[in-house]
C-alpha positions in Angstrom: 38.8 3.8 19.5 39.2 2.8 15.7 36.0 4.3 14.1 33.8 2.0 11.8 33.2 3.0 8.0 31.8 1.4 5.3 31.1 1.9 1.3 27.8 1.9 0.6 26.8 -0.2 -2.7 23.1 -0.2 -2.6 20.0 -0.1 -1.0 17.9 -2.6 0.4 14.0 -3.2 0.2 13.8 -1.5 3.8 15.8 1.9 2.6 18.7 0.8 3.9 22.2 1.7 2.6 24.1 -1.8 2.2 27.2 -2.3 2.5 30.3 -5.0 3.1 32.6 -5.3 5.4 36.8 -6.0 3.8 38.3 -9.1 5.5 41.6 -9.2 6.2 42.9 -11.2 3.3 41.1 -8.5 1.1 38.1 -10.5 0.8 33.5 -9.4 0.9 33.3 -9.6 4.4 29.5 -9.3 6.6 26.5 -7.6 5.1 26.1 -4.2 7.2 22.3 -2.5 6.7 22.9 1.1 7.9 20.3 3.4 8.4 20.2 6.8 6.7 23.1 5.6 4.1 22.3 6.2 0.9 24.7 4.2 -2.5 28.0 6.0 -3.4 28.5 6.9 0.1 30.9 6.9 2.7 29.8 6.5 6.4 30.8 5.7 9.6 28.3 3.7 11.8 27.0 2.0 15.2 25.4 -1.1 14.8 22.7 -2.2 17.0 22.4 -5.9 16.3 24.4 -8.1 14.8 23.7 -11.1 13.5 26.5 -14.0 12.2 26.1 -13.3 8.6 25.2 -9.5 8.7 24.3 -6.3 11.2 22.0 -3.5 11.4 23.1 0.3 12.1 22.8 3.5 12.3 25.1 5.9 10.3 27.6 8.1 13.2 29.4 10.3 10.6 28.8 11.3 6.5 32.8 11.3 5.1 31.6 10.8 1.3 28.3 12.5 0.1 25.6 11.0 -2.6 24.7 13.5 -5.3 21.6 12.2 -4.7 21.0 13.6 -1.0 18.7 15.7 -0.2 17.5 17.6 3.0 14.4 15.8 4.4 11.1 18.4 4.1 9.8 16.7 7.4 11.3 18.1 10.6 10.5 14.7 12.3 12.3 12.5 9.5 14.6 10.0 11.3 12.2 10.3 14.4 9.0 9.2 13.1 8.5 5.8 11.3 6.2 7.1 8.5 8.7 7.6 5.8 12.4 6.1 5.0 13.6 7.8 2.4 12.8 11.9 2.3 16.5 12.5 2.2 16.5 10.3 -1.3 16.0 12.8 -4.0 12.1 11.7 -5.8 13.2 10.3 -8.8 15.9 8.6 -7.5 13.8 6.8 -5.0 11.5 5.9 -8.4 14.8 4.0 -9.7 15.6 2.6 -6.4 12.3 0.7 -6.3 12.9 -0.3 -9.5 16.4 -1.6 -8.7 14.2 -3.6 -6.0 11.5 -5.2 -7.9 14.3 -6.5 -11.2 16.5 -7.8 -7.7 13.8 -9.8 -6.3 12.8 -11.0 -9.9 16.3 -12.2 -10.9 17.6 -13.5 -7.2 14.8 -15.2 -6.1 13.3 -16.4 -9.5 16.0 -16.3 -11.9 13.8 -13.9 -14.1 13.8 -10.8 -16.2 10.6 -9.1 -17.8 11.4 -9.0 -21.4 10.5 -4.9 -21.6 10.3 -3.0 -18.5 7.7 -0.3 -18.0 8.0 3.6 -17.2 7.3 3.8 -13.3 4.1 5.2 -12.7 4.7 8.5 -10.3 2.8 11.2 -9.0 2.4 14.0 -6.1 5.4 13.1 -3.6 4.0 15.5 -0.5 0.1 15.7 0.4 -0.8 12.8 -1.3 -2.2 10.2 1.8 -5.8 10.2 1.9 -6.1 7.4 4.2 -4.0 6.8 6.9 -4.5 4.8 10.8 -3.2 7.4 13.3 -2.2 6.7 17.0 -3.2 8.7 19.8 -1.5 8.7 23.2 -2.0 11.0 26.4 1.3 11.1 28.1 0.7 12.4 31.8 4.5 12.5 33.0 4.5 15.4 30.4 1.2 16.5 30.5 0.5 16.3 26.7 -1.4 14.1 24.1 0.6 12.5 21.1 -1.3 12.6 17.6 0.7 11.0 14.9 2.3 7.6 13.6 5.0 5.4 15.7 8.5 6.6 15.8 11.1 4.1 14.3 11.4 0.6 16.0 9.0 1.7 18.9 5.7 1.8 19.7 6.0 5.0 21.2 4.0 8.1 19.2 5.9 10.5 17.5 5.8 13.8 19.1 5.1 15.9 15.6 2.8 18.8 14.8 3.1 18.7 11.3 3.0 16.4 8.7 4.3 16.4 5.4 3.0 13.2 3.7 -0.7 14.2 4.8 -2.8 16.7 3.4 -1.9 20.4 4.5 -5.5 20.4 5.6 -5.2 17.5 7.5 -1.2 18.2 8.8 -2.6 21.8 10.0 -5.0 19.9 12.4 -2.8 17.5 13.9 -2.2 20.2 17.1 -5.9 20.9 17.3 -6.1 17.4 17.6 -4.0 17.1 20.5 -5.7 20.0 22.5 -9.2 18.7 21.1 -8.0 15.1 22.5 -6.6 16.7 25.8 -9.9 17.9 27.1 -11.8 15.1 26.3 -12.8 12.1 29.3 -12.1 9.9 26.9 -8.4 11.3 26.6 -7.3 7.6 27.6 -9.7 5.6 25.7 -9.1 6.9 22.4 -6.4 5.0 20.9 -6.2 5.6 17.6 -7.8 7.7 14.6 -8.6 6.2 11.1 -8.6 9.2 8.6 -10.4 8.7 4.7 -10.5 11.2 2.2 -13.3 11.2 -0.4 -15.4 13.0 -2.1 -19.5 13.6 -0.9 -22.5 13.3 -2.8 -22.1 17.1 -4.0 -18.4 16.4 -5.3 -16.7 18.0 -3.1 -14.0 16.8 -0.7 -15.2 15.2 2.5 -12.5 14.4 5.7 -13.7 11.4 7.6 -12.1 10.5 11.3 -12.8 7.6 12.6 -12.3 8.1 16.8 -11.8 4.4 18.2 -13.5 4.9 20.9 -13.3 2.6 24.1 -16.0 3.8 26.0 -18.8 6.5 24.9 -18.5 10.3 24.7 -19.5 12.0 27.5 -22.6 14.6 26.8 -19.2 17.1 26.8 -17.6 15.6 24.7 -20.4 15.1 22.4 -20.7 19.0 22.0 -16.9 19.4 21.9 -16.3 17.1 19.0 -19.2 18.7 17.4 -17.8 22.1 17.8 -14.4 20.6 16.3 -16.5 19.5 13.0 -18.1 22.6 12.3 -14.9 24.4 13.0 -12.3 22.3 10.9 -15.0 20.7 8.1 -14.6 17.2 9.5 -17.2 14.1 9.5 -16.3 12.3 12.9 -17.4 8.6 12.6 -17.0 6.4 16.2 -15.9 3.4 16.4 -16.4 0.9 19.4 -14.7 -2.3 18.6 -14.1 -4.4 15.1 -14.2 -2.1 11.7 -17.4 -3.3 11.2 -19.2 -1.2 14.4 -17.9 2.0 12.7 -21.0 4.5 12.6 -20.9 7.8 11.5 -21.2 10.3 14.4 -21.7 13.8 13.2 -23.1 14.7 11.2 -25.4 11.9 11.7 -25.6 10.5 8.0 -22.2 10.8 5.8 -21.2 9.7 2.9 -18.0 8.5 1.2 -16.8 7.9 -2.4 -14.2 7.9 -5.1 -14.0 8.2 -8.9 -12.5 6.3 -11.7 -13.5 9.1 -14.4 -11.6 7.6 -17.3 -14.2 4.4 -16.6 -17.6 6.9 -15.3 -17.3 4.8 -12.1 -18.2 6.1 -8.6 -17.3 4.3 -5.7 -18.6 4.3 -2.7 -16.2 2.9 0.6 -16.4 3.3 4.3 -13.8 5.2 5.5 -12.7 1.8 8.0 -12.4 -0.2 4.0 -9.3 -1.1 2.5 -8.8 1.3 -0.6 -5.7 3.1 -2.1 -4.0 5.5 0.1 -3.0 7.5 -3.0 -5.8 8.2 -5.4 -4.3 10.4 -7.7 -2.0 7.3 -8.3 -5.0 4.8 -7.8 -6.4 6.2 -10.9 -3.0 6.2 -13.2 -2.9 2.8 -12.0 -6.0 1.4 -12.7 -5.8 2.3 -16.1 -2.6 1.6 -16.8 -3.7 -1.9 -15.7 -6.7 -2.5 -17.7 -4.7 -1.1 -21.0 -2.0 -4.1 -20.2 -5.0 -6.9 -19.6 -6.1 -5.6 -23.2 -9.7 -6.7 -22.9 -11.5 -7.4 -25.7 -15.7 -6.8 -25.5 -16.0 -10.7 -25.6 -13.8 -11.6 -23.1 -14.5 -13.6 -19.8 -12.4 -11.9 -16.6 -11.4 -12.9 -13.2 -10.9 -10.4 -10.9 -8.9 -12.2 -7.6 -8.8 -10.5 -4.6 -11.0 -8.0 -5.6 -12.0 -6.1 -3.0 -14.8 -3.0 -3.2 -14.2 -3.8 -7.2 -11.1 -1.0 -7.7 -10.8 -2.9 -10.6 -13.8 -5.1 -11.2 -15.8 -2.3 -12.3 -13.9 -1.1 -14.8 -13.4 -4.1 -16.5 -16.7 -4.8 -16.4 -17.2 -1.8 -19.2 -14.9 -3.2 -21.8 -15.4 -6.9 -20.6 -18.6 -10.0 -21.6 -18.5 -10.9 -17.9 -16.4 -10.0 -14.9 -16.1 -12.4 -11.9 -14.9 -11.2 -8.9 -13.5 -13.3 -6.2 -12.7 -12.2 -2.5 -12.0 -14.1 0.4 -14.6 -11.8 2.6 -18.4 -12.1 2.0 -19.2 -8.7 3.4 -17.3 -7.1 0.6 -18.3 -8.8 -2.2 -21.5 -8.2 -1.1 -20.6 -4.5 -0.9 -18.9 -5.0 -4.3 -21.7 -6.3 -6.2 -23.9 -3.3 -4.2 -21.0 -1.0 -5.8 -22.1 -2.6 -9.4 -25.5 -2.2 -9.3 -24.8 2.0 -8.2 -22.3 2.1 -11.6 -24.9 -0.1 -13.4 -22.8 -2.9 -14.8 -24.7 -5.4 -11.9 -25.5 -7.9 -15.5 -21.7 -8.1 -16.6 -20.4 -9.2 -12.6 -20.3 -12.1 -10.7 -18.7 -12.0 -7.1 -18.2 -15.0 -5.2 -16.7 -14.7 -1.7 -14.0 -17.9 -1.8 -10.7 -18.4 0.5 -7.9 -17.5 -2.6 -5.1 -18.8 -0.1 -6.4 -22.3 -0.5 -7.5 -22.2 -4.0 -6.9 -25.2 -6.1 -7.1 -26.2 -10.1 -10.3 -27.6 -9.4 -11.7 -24.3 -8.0 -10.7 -22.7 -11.1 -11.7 -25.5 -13.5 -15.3 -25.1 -11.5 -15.7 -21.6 -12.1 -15.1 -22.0 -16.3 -12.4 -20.6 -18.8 -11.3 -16.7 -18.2 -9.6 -14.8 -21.1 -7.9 -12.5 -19.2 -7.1 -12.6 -15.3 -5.9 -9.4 -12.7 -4.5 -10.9 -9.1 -4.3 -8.1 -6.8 -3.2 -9.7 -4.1 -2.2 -8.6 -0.3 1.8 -8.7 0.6 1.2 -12.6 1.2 1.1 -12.7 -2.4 -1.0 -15.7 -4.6 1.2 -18.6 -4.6 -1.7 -21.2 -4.4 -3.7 -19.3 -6.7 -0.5 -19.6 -9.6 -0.1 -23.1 -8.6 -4.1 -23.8 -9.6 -3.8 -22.1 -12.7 -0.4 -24.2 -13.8 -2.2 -27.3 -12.3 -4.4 -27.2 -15.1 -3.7 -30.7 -17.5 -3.4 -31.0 -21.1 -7.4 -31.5 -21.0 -8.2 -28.4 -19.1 -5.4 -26.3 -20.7 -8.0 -24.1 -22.7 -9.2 -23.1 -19.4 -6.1 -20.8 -18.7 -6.1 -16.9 -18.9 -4.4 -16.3 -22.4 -2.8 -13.0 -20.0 -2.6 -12.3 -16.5 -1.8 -9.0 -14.9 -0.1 -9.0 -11.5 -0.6 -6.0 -9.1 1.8 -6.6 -6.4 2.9 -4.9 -3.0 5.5 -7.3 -2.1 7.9 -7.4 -4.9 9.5 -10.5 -2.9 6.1 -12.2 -3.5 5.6 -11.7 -7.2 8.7 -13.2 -7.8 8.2 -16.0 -6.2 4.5 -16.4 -7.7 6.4 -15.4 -11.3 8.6 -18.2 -10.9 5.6 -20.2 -10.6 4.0 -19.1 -13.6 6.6 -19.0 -15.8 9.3 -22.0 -14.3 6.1 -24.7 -14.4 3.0 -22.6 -16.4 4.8 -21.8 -19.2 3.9 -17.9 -19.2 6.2 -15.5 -20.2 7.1 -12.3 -17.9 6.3 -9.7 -20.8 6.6 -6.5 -18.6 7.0 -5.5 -15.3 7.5 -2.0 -13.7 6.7 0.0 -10.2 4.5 2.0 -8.9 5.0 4.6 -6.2 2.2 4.4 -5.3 3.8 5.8 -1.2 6.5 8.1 -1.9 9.3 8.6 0.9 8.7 5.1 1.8 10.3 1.9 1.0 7.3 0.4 0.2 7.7 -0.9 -3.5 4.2 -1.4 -5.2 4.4 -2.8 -8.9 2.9 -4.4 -11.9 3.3 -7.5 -14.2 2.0 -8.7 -17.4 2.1 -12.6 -17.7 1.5 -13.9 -21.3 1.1 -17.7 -22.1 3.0 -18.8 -25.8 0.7 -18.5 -29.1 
């Protein structure tokens, strides 16, 4: 049986080494995505669905290696879905992202940033402080799984160590399991949330968050307990929604993180959306305010703001900051985070649906100088279209600069498009941010400027 094999020519958003088939005549034949390929290489592969204008695969044989390989740290890479690329040495999987982000720019919006930043980088092992881990008692083998899904499935990776987590946290994954194992809860615990802070002495705090499906036993009450003390853990218990998250034990925990370069402190729930990375987090946020370029009378909008990640530091360099968040308990918790850093005079929060925004929404809320959209992989398509709805009369009304922090690179082109095809903006800069290394997820930035 005639073996396939294929040239690899790229990779794709997924970490995917891409690839074309040769027709007969000579000819670019089918797309082939094959798993584990890397650009420059020579492989043979097994697809595993195939599709009329393209397949998927597996690679089945190395005949032509990349410079660029390198052997994965993780003993269950390949196995377990948490990372895609650990056999991509770090820097190229830097350029690779970037590679992805000018792509998406050019094929989807026909643009290209007039500069291009330096990628923002950091720790490539260690560096997850949060992370949503599954739990799963397998009986047949007589064994509890504690990690993230394997590849395609929704089975749990069987691993004991983990290389992405902190060594702290990796050297407790087996404890875990035996912990787990001799709990009555051992099939009503489906899941751990973990968040990394710091406490209110500055030191490092690990939060789990057990979802819990029925109530600890008295047993287990003292087991878990035990388990803290031992492993310097805060257990928190969740019963159903985010919101009934309560700490556990020790009965009254906190939870923050800093943003020195700004002297903010922000305090989060370890079930709240922050920044997986905060090493990164804080590179990025500054980065970020340096390209918005506030001045000390400028007007802000902070969209999608969240906790205020970035609210709050704007709010010391800015007039007035309004933040705008589609949930009312966090800007509520938001504007509770301002008055703790003591910029409450200088912020605003509204709680408003940003996917349905329109030009009168923004005409409502008054003229910003400057604008940050930090929005979720949906991206802010209806938020662009408000601001380039605004007419000739309301055209004084439009942030002079907008800066774009994106985790969908397919997204923020299509929202660039937007803004610079019918606004009139120009795409100044753009860069990434890795901000999960050994993934393919492809976090980046944008600097929108509108003509003098």
């Amino acid at each position: 049986m005639q073996q396939n094999i294929i040239n690899i020519k790229a990779l794709d958003i997924d970490g995917r080494g891409v690839g074309h088939l040769v027709n007969e005549d000579g000819s670019q034949g089918k797309v082939i995505f094959v798993e584990g390929a890397l650009p420059g290489e020579q492989v043979g592969f097994q697809s595993f669905r195939k599709k009329p204008k393209w397949e998927a695969a597996t690679m089945t044989q190395l005949h032509r290696e990349s410079a660029l390989r390198v052997k994965p740290k993780c003993d269950y890479f390949g196995i377990c879905g948490g990372c895609a690329m650990q056999h991509l040495e770090p820097s190229a999987q830097v350029a690779m992202k970037q590679r992805v982000l000018e792509d998406n720019l050019w094929h989807l919006s026909k643009l290209k940033a007039e500069t291009m930043l330096r990628p923002i980088y950091g720790p490539t092992w260690g560096y997850r402080y949060r992370a949503r881990i599954s739990v799963k008692h397998v009986a047949k083998r007589g064994t509890v799984l504690v990690g993230f899904h394997e590849k395609k499935s929704a089975f749990v990776s069987d691993m004991k160590t983990c290389e992405i987590l902190p060594p702290h946290v990796s050297a407790m994954l087996v404890p875990l399991r035996e912990l787990i194992a001799s709990l009555t809860l051992i099939d009503r615990l489906p899941q751990i949330e973990l968040a990394i802070g710091e406490g209110d002495d500055g030191k490092q705090v690990t939060v789990m968050v057990l979802r819990v499906m029925d109530a600890p036993s008295a047993d287990d009450q003292v087991k878990l307990k035990v388990f803290a003390d031992q492993y310097d853990v805060q257990w928190w218990l969740q019963s159903k929604g985010p919101d009934t998250a309560k700490p556990f034990y020790p009965p009254q925990s906190t939870l923050h993180y800093t943003l020195p370069e700004f002297g903010i402190r922000m305090p989060f729930k370890p079930t709240d959306f922050t920044q997986v990375n905060h090493q990164i987090n804080r590179v990025l946020v500054a980065r970020a305010l340096r390209l918005l370029d506030v001045q000390a009378g400028d007007r802000v909008a902070d969209l999608f703001c969240g906790l205020g990640n970035f609210t709050l530091p704007i709010a010391t360099l800015a007039r007035e900051v309004v933040g705008i968040e589609g949930s009312i308990a966090l800007t509520e918790r938001a504007a509770d985070n301002a008055k703790v850093n003591g910029v409450a005079e200088k912020t605003t929060f509204y709680c408003r649906n940003l996917f349905d925004a329109s030009t009168e929404d923004f005409i409502a809320l008054g003229g910003f100088d400057r604008m940050l959209i930090d929005p979720p992989r949906e991206g802010a398509l209806e938020v662009c279209k408000a601001i380039v709805g605004m007419s000739t009369k309301h055209a004084h009304l439009k942030p002079k600069r907008i800066v774009y922090v994106s985790c969908n690179p397919a997204t923020l082109a299509r929202d660039a498009g937007e803004l610079v095809t019918q606004g009139g903006y120009r795409l100044k800069l753009a860069g990434v941010v890795n901000m999960f290394p050994h993934t393919a997820h492809v976090e980046s930035i944008a600097v929108f400027d509108l003509p003098d």
